[in-house]
KETOR-369329 format. One record per residue: z, y, x of N, C-alpha, C, CB in turn; residue number from 1. Coordinates in Angstrom, 3 decimals. Glycine has a CB too. Example, Ala and Ser with C-alpha at 12.3 -4.5 7.8 and 13.67 -1.06 7.14 Angstrom:
# residues 2
7.800,-5.690,13.190,7.800,-4.500,12.300,7.800,-3.300,13.200,9.046,-4.473,11.308,1
7.080,-2.250,12.850,7.140,-1.060,13.670,7.870,0.030,12.900,5.725,-0.598,14.084,2
//
This chain:
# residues 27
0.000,-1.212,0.833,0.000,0.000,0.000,0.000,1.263,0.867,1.225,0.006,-0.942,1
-0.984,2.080,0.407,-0.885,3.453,1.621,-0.461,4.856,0.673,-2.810,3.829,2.567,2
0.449,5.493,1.243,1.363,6.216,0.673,0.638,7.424,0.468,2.590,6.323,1.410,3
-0.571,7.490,1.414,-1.115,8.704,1.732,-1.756,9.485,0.341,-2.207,8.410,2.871,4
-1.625,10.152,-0.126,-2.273,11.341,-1.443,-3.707,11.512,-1.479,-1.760,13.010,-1.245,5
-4.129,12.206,-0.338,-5.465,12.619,0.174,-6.245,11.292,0.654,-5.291,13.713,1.425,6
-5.565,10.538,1.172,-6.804,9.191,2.033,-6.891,8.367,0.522,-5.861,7.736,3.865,7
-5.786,7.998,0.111,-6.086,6.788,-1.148,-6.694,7.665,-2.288,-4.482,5.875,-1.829,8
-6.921,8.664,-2.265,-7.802,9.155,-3.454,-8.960,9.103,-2.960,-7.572,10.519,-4.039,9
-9.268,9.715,-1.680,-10.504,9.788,-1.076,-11.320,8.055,-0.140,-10.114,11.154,0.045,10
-10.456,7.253,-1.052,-10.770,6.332,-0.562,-11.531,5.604,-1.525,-9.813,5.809,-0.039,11
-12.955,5.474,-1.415,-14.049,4.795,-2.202,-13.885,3.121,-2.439,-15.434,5.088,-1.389,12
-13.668,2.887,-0.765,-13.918,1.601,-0.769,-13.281,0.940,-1.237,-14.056,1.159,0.054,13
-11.936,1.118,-1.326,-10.628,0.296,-2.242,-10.463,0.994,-3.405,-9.045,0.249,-1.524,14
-10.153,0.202,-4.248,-9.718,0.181,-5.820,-7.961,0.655,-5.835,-9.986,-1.692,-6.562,15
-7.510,1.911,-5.936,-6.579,2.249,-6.111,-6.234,3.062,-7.110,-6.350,2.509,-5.297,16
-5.294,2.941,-7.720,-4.569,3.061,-8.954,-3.198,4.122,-8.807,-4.125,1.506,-9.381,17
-3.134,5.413,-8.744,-2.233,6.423,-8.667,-0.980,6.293,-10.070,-3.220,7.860,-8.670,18
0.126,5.757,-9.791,1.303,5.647,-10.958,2.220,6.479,-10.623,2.019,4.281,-11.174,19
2.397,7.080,-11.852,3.659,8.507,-11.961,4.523,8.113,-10.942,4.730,8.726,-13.581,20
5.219,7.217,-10.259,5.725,7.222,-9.696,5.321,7.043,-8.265,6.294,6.767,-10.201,21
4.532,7.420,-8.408,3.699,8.213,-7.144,3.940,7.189,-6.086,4.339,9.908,-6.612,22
3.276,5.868,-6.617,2.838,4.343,-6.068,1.418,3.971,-6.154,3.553,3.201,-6.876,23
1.050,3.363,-5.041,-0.653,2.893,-5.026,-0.750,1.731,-5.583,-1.405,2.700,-3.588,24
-1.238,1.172,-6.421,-1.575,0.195,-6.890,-2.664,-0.323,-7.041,-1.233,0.188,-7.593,25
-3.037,-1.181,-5.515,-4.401,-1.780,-5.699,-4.838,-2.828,-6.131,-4.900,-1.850,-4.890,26
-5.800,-2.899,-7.090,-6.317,-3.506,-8.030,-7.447,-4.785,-7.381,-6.930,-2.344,-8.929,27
//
C-alpha cells in the first residue's frame, strides 16, 4: 500500500482506490 497522495493518484498503472480514511486500496 503506498501512502503517497500525489504518486497513487497519478498512478495509471495500478488500480487504486482512495478511502476517507485516507487508505489505498488496491483492487
Amino acid at each position: 500500500m503506498n501512502h503517497c497522495p500525489k504518486s497513487s493518484l497519478a498512478d495509471s498503472s495500478s488500480l487504486s482506490m482512495w478511502t476517507p480514511t485516507r487508505q489505498v486500496v488496491k483492487i
